[in-house]
C-alpha positions in Angstrom: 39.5 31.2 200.8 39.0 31.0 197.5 37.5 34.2 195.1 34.6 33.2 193.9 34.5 32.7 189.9 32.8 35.4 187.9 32.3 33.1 184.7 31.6 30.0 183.6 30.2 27.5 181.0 25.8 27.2 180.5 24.7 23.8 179.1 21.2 23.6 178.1 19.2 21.2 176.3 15.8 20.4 176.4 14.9 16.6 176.9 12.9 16.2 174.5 12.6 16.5 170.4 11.9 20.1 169.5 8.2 19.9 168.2 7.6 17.8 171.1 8.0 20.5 173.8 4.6 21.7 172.0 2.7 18.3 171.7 -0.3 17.7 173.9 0.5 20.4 176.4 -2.6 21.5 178.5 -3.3 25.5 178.3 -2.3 27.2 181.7 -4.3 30.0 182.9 -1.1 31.4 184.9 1.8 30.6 182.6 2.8 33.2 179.6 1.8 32.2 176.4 2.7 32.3 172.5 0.0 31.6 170.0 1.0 31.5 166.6 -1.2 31.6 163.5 0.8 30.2 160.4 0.2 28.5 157.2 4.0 26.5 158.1 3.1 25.2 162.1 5.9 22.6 161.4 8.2 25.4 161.9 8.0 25.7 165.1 8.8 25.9 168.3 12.3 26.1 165.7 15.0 27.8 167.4 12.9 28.1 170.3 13.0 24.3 171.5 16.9 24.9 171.8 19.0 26.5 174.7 17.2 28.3 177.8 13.8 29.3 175.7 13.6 25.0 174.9 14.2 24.6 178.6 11.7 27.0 179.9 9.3 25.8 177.2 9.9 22.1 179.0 9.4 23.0 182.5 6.3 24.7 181.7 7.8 28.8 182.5 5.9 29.7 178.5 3.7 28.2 176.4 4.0 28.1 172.5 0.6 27.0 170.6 0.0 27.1 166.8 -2.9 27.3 164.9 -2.6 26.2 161.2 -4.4 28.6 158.7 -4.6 25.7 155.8 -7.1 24.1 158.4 -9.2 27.1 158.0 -8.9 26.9 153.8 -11.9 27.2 151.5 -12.9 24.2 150.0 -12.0 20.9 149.1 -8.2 22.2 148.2 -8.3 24.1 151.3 -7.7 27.5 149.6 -6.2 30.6 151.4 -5.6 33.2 149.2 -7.0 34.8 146.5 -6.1 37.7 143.7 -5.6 41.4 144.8 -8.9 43.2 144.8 -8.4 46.0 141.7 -5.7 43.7 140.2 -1.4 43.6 140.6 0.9 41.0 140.9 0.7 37.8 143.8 -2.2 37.0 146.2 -3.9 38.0 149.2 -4.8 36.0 151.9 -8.8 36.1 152.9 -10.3 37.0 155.3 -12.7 34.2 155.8 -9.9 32.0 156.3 -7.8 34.6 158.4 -10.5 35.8 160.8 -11.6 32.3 162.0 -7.9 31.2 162.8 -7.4 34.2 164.5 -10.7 33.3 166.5 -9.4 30.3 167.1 -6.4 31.4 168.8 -8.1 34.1 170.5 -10.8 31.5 172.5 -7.4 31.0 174.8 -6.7 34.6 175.5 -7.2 36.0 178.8 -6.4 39.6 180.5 -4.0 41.7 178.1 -3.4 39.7 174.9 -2.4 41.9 172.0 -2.7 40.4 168.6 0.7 41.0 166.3 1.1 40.8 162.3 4.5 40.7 161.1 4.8 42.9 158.6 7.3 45.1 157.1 5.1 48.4 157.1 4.7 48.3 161.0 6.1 49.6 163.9 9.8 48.4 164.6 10.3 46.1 167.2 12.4 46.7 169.9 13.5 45.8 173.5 10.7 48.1 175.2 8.1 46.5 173.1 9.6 42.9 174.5 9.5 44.0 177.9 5.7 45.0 177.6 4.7 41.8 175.6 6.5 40.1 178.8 4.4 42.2 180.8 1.0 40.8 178.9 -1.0 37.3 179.0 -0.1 36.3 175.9 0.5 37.3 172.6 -1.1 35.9 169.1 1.4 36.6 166.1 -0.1 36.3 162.6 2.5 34.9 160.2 1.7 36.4 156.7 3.0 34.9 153.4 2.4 36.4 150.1 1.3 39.6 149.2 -0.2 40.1 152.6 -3.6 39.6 154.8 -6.5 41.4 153.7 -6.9 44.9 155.4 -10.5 43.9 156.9 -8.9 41.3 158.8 -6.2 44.0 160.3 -9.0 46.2 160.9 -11.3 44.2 162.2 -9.4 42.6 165.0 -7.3 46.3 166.2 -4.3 44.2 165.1 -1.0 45.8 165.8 1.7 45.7 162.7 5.5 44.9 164.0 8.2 44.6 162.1 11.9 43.3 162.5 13.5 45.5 160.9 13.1 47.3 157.0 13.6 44.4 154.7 11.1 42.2 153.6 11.2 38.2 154.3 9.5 35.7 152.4 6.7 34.9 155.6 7.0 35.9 158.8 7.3 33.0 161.1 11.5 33.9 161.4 10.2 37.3 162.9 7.7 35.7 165.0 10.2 32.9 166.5 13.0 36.1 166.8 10.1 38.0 168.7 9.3 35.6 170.9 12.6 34.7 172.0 13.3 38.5 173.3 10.3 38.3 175.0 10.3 34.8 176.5 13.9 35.5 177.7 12.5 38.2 179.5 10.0 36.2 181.8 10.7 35.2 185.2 13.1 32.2 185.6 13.8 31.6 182.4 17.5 32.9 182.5 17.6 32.0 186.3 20.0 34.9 187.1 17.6 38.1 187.2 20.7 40.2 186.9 21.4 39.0 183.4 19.1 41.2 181.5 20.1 44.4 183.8 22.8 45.7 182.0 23.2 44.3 178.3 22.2 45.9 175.4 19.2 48.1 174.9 18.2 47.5 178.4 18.9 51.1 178.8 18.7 52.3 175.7 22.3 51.7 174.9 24.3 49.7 173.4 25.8 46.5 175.9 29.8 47.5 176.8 32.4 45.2 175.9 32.6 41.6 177.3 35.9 39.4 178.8 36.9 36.5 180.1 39.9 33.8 180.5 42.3 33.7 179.2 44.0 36.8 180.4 46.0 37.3 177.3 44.8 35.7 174.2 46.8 36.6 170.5 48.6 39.2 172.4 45.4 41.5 173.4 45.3 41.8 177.5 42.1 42.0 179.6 41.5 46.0 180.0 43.7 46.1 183.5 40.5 47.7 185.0 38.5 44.7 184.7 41.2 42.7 187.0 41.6 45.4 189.4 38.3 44.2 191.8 37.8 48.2 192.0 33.9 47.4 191.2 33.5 51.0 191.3 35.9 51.9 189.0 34.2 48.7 186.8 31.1 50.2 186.9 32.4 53.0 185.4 34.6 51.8 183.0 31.5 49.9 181.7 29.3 52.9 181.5 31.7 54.9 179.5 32.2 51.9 177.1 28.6 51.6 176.8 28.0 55.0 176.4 31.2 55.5 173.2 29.9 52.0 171.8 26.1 53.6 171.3 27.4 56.9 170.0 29.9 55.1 167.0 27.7 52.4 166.2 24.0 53.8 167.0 23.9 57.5 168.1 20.1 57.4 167.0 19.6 56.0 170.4 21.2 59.0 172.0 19.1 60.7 170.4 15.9 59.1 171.3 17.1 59.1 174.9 18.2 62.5 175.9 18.5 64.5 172.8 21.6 64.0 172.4 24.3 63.4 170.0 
């Protein structure tokens, strides 16, 4: 009999052009949805047409709208911005062109659908916040460019700030697409093995332990012996320990935030 293999190869490719997975697709009352509010729509679905989110996208597991805010412009040149109120450098997009997109995308919402504004002054994002978009609805992600969205808009609307991490990108539509794809990855079927998202990283709030696979010696570095054994017990703890020394070298703030300790 033989041992069942414990690795292999994924090939995944949607059928159809990227930007296509998005075309003409009917709005699902059951099926977990994006919607994105950008000034660049082209951009997506981007990165997320590719691999198992494209896949997903194309069997209809998520749904990725956008709604384009130069449609909601002032004016024959379809204006979006204006000057900071009290003067300074750049410009601020309005809020008579923001709050109707934002409307727009809204009409769809249904049950828990939390509005998100990339921006580098909010709340970092992280794999507990994925797991609780997962858990919504939907989501509708503001992409600002420029020196920002006016505040009224923000307040107005409850709109929670998120940010990817503390740096400052030109727009946020890479943060969106990167938000999306930890959450999407997260909803059911989509990765097709349930067990994948059990023990990598941050799904405990540590760090994932090392991986391994063929060949058994590669450059002269062995497979840990442990790995090979088929003690699962003593795997499971081998793993556990690595994941636990990984966290404290490379990120003991999570310790930190997860027992206290260092």
């Amino acid at each position: 009999m033989k041992t069942p293999r414990s690795h292999g190869r994924q090939s995944i490719r949607p059928t159809l052009k990227p930007r296509a997975l998005m075309e003409d697709a009917p709005s699902y009352a059951d099926v977990w949805q994006a919607r994105v509010v950008t000034l660049f729509p082209d951009l997506f679905p981007g990165v997320l047409g590719a691999s198992l989110t494209g896949k997903a996208l194309h069997d209809g597991l998520w749904q990725l709208h956008t709604h384009d805010l130069r449609s909601f412009g002032i004016g024959k040149h379809r204006n979006v911005d204006d000057t900071p109120a009290g003067g300074g450098a750049g410009m601020v997009m309005r809020a008579d062109v923001v709050g109707p997109a934002i409307e727009d995308a809204q009409a769809h919402a249904r049950g828990r659908w939390p509005i998100l504004y990339m921006s580098p002054r909010g709340r970092r994002f992280d794999q507990a916040m994925a797991r609780d978009l997962a858990d919504c609805a939907g989501v509708t992600m503001l992409c600002g460019r420029f020196e920002g969205v006016d505040e009224r808009v923000i307040e107005h609307y409850g709109i929670t700030e998120v940010s990817l991490g503390d740096f400052v990108m030109t727009g946020g539509e890479l943060a969106a697409q990167a938000m999306i794809d930890a959450t999407v990855r997260l909803l059911p079927g989509v990765l097709g093995n349930a067990d994948s998202t059990v023990e990598e990283s941050h799904s405990n709030g540590l760090l994932e332990h090392p991986q391994y696979t063929r060949p058994a010696i590669w450059e002269g570095r062995e497979i840990p012996p442990v790995l090979m054994s088929g003690n699962h017990g003593e795997v499971a703890k081998w793993r556990a320990a690595q994941s636990r020394d990984l966290t404290r070298a490379r990120r003991p703030d999570l310790l930190v935030s997860k027992d206290g300790a260092s």
